[in-house]
Structures are given as C-alpha cells and as structure tokens.
N, C-alpha and C positions, 0 to 999 in steps of 0.2 A: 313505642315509637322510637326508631332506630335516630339519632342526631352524631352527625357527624364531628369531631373532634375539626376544630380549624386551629391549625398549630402555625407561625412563621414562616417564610420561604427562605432558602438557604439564608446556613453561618454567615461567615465572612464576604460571600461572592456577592450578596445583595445589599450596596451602600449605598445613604443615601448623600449627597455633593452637589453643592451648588457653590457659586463665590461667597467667598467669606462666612461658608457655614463648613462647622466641623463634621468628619465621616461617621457615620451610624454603620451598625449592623444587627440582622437580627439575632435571633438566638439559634442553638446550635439544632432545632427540628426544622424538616423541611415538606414540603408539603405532604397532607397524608395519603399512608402507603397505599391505600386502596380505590385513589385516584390517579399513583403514578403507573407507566407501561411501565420505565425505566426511572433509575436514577437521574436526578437532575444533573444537569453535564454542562463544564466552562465549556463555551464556544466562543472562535472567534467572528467577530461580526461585524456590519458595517452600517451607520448610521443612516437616518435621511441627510443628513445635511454634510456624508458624503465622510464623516471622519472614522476612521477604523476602530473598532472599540471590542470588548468582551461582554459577553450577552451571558445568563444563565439559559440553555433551551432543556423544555420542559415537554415530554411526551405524556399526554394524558386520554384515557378511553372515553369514551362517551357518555359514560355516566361514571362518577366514586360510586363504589358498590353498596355503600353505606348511607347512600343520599337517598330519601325514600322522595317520587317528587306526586304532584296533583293536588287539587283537581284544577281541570281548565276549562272543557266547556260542557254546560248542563248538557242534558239529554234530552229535558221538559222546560216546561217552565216552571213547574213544581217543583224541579230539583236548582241547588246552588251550587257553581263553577267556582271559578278563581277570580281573577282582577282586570279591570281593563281604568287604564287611562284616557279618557274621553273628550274629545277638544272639540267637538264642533258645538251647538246650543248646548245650555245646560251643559259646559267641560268641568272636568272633575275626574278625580278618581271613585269608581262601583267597583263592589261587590256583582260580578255576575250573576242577577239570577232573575224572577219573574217581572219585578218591579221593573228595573235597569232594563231588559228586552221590550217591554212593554214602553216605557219612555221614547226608546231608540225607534219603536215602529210611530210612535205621536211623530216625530221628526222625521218620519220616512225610509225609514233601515229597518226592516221589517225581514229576521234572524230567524224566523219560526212559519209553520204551517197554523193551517185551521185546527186543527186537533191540539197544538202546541207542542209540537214537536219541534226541536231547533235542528235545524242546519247545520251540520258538520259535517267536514271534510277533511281527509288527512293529506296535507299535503307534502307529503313523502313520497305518496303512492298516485294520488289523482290528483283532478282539477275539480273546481267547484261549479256546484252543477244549477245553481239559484243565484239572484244577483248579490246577496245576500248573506253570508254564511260563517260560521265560527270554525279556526284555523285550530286543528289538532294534530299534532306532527308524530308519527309514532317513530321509536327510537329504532338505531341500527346500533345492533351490538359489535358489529365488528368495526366499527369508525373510532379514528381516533387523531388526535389534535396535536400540532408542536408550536410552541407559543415559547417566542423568545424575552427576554428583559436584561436592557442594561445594565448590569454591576456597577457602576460609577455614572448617573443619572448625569444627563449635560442639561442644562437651559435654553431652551431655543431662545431667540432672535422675539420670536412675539409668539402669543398662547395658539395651540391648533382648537378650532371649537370642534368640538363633536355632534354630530347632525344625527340624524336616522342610521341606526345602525353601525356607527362607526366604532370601533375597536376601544376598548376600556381600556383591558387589563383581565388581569388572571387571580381569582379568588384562592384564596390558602385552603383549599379543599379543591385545587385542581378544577372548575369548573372556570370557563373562559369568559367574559363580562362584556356585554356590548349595551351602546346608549340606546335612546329609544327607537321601539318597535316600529311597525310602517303605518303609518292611521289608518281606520278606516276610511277615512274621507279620502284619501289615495288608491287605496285598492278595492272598496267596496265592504272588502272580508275583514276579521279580528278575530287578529292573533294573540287568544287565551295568555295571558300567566297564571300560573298559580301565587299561590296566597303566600308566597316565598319571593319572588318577581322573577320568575325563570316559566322558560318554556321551550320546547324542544323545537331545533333548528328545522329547514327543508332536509337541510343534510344528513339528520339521523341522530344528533347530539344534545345532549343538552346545555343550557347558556342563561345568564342572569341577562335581568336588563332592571336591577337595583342591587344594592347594598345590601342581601339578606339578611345580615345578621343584624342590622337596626332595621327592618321594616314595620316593626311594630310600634317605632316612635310614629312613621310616617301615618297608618291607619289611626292611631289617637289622634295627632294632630289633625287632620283631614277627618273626623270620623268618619271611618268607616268601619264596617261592622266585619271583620275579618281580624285575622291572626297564623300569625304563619311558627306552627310546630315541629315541620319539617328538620328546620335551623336553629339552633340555639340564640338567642337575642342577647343584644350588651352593648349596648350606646356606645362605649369607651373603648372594645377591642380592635385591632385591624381585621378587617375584611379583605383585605388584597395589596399588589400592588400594580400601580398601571402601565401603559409599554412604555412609559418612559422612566418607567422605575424607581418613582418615588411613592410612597405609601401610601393606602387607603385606610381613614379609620372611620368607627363610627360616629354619630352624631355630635356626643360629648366628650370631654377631655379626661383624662384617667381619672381624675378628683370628681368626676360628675357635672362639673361646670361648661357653659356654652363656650363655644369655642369665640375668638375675639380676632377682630385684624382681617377675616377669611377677604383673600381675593378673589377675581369675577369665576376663579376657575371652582371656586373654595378649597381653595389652599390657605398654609401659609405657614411661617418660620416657627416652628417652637420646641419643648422639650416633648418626648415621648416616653412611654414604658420602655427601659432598661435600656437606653441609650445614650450615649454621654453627650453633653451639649447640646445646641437646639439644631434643627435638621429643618429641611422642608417638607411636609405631608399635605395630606387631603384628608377633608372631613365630609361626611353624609350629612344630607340635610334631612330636616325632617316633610320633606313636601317629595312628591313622587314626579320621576322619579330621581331618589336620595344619590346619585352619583356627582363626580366632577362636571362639570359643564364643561371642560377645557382640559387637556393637558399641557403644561407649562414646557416641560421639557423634550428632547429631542428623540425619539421612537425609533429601532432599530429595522429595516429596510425586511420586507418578507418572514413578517412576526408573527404573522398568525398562518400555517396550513392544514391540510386537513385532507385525510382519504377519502373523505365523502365523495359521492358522484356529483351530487352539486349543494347550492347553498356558498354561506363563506368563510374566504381560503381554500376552495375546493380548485381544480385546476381549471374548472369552466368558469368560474371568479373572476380566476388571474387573468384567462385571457380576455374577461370586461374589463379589469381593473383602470383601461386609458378611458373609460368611458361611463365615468361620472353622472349620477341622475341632478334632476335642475333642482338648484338655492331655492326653494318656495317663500322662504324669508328676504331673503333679497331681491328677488322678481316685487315680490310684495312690496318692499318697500321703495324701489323704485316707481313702481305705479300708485303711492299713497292708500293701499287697501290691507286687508289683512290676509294674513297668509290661510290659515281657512275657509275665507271665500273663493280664494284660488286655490286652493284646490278640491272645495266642490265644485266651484263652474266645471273644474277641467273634468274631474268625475262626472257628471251628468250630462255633457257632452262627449262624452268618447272614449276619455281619460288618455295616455298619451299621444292618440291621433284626433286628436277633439277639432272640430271646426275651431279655428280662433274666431274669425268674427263672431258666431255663437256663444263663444266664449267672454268676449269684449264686450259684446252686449248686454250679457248676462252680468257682468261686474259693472257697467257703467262706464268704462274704458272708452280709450280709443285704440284702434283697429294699429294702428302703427305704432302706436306706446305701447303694446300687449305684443309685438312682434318683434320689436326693438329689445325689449324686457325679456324674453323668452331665451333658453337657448335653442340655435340653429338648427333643425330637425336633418338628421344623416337619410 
C-alpha cells in the first residue's frame, strides 16, 4: 500500500499573523512533488475584503500519483463501500454496506434493486437513472487545479461559516479540501467517500471532505467499523492549510494532549511544531466531519479554479458563483423547524420547484412563513 509523504507547504512564504501573535513559518519542503504541475509561485493577489496582498498559487493535477484512493460505492449488498454521513432518522456516520442500505430502504431511500444490486451512477459522464442512487465520479486525468493561500493570514471582521461544499483549504499532498458533501435528503443521490473522506469531484478530480490524516480518531470515536490506509494517521501532525492561511492540524497537540480554548471555528492561539512563539491554527475534531466549521481569517478573491468542464472552480461555476443556493439552516430557524425536515418536504415534493403549499403543509407551516422564509425563486 503506497502512503503518501505529507510534508509542509512553502519556507518562508507561508506565515501564520494575526494581532499580537508572532510570525510562524513552516519548514523548508513544500508540497509533495507528485501532486505539484509546477513549482509553488509568489503571486500577487487581492483579498475579499478588497486589501492587495501575496498569495502562494499552487497548480496541482487531479490526483498525487502516489494517492491510491477507494472504495466508494458497493456493487451488491454483499459487498462494503466507503463512508457516508447520514443526517436524516437514525443520522450518524456508516460504513456503507448491506446493513446501512438496508436501514436507508426502512426510511424509504431504497439504493438497490430486487436482486441487490445498488445503483450507481458516474456522474462525470451521466445522469442517474433511479430515484435513488450511489454517486461515483470517475477521474479525468487531464484536469487540474490552481489554489491560491495567503502568505500573511489577515483576520476577518467576523468568522465566514462554511456550509455545503464551501472551500477549506489545500492538504500538504496537494489534494484541495471542501466542507460538507450535498445530503441525500437534498438531491435524493449519495455521494460515496472513501474510508479516507475524499471522493472524486463532477469535474474529474479528487477532493477531501475531512482531515484524512486523523480520520481514524473520528471512526473510534463514533465507532464505526472502518479505517482509512490509504493515508498515514497522526492526531498531532498538520494536515493543511486553509484559504485564509492559517494552519490545519490534527486532533491533538504535538504532546498527545487535547487541545483547550478551541473556538466556534476550532481554532486557537498556541505553540506549534518548530515555530517560534504561539500562532493561530486549527485543529480536527474527532466527530465527522473533523474539519474547521469556520474560517477566521480573510480568503484571497478567485482561490480556487480549475480546467474541468464543470463541477467547482470550473468556469461554468464562475459564472453561477452570483447565485447562491438557499441557507437550509436559517430558513429552518426562522420558521422554528429543523433543517432536515426541510429539506425532505422540499425533496418529496419537487425538490427545487416543489409546490410550497405542499411543502407548508407537509411541515406544518404556514403558507406565507414558508414564502417569506424562502428565497425568491428567479
């Protein structure tokens, strides 16, 4: 089993700053060779919040050649997949495999035929053809990714949360990190990770959507019966860092110790391996999935793109990018329900052209709270 070395990202160029915390750097390797296209390269760049700044940009292929990745979705029901985080009854992190499908058809997600055969679709190449079905994305070899990062991390004004999909950060093995996947309870379909927390984009690439190299805290903790060998595991090393350029590490602190103080983003000020004074980082939790919930600081303006034909970063992306999907969390909590039940109503009604009175109904609502609540359909 091939395990890829996760080494630092640039020398000097990568500091971490904030008020009143001294500059860190890391060590002199920089990410490994067999995920970069090119050399990592100063650029000059310009912030969200509009201030001119220097970015390291970072071109990297679709896969490190030395990542071996799988598995994601069975075949059978006799065979076992990868992982899914599960939020609707019975939410939790599974192990995919006959049990787990078999639960989801009690609840009415019914992933498999009469024979048990599952549903799978690549959607790279098609559309799924059952209401039902397990998302397997096959890679494009020729795609590849440019992911910028801060040199001198600024603080934003107040923390950005990170929702469905939004933008992490970039792992020290070149693999590019986004928060959580789309539920099934929004699109029907589930989209596989593997027993590492990655799975390969629409676009042809592959992408975390945890901390890999502690996900092995998270399955002990949560037991579940999984183990991810892909990636080398270590509670205490860095795993990344995020687009606002201060560092990811894992679970526990170089000494083995839990980490203490962590803010809502799980962050917070302290010493690190081989850097002088205390700095600002982030730590992995041990609950899936183990990333920041928030980035603190301030994220460099078109930090993530990408050759793909589509998926994200790709330039059919960009041109959604003015057009935002709806706060499920915040619809929710203005109409006093949970964000799950909205969005099965909306799934079992239409899903984004769903009757709302249907919809209002169906939660117990009213017809003009649930409209009011929504955003305005284009």
């Amino acid at each position: 089993m091939r395990t890829p070395a996760f080494h630092l990202l640039a020398a000097a160029a990568l500091s971490c700053t904030a008020p009143m915390m001294a500059h860190a750097h890391g060590d002199a390797d920089r990410l490994t060779g067999d995920a970069l296209v090119d050399t990592g390269t100063l650029v000059d760049c310009t912030l969200e919040n509009g201030d001119r700044a220097h970015c390291m940009s970072y071109t990297v292929q679709y896969l490190p050649e030395t990542l071996d990745i799988g598995p994601f979705c069975p075949a059978t029901l006799e065979e076992v997949g990868g992982i899914w985080s599960w939020d609707g009854d019975n939410a939790g992190l599974y192990r995919i495999d006959g049990l787990y499908l078999k639960m989801l058809a009690e609840l009415g997600y019914v992933f498999y035929d009469d024979e048990g055969v599952v549903n799978v679709f690549d959607i790279r190449i098609e559309g799924p053809d059952a209401t039902h079905e397990c998302i397997a994305g096959s890679a494009d070899t020729s795609v590849e990714m440019t992911m910028l990062i801060p040199t001198d991390p600024v603080m934003a004004t107040a923390p950005t949360p990170l929702g469905t999909v939004a933008k992490v950060g970039i792992a020290l093995d070149g693999v590019p990190i986004f928060a959580d996947a789309p539920s099934v309870l929004e699109t029907g379909h589930m989209p596989a990770l593997d027993t590492c927390g990655g799975h390969v984009d629409p676009g042809g690439w592959y992408h975390w959507h945890a901390t890999a190299t502690d996900i092995n805290s998270v399955f002990a903790n949560q037991g579940v019966d999984a183990s991810c060998v892909n990636v080398g595991q270590d509670a205490t090393a860095q795993f990344a860092y995020a687009f606002d350029g201060f560092a990811i590490y894992g679970s526990r602190e170089a000494d083995g110790t839990t980490p203490t103080g962590l803010d809502a983003c799980g962050g917070h000020v302290g010493p690190v391996p081989g850097q002088p004074g205390e700095v600002y980082h982030y730590h992995a939790s041990d609950n899936f999935p183990n990333l920041p919930k928030c980035l603190v600081g301030v994220v460099a303006r078109n930090n993530f793109t990408t050759t793909a034909e589509k998926g994200i970063g790709s330039a059919r992306d960009q041109r959604r990018s003015g057009r935002p999907g709806p706060d499920f969390q915040a619809i929710a909590a203005e109409l006093g329900i949970e964000a799950t039940d909205l969005r099965r109503a909306l799934r079992l009604e239409g899903g984004p052209r769903a009757e709302l009175t249907r919809v209002a109904d169906r939660l117990g609502v009213s017809l003009d709270a649930l409209k009011a609540a929504m955003p305005r359909r284009r």
